[in-house]
C-alpha positions in Angstrom: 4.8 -10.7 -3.0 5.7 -13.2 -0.5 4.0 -13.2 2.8 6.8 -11.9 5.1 7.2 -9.2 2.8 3.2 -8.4 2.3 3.3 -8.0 6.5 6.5 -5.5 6.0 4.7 -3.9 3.4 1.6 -3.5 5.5 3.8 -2.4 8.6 5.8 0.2 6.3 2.4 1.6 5.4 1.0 2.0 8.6 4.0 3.1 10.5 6.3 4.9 8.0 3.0 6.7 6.2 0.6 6.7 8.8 -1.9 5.2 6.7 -4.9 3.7 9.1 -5.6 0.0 8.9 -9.0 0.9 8.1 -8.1 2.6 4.9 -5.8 0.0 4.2 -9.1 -2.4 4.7 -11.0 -0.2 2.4 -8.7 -0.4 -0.3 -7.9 -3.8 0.4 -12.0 -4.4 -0.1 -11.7 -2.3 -3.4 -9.5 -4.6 -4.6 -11.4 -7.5 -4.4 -14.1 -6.1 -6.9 -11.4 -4.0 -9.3 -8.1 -5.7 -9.2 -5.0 -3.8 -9.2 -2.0 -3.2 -7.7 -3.0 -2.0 -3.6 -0.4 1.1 -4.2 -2.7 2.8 -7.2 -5.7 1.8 -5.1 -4.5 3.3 -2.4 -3.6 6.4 -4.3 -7.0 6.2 -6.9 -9.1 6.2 -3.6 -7.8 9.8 -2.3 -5.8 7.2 0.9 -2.4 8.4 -0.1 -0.2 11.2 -1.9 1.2 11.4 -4.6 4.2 12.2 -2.4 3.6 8.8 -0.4 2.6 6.8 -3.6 6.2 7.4 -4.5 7.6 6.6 -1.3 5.8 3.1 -1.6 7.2 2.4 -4.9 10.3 3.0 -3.6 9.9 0.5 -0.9 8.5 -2.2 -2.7 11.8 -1.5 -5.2 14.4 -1.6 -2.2 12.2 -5.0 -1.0 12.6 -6.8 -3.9 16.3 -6.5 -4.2 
């Protein structure tokens, strides 16, 4: 993911899903010891739904077109 799109990506999180920048940092920090895609960590870590996992993958599908 490019860096314009990682900063929409991390604005869509926190204002469209209301996910906190802290528990976007603590997944973030997660990642660094257990790499993985920051969606599944997100949801693995209890920080999102199911519901809003679904929503992101939607997202990221609309951004990369």
């Amino acid at each position: 993911m490019s860096p314009a799109n990682y900063s929409k990506f991390i604005d869509f999180l926190q204002k469209d899903l209301s996910i906190s920048a802290a528990s976007i940092d603590v997944a973030l920090r997660h990642r660094e010891q257990d790499p993985g895609p920051l969606p599944m960590i997100l949801w693995q870590y209890g920080l999102v739904t199911l519901d809003q996992l679904n929503q992101i993958y939607d997202w990221l599908e609309s951004a990369v077109v």
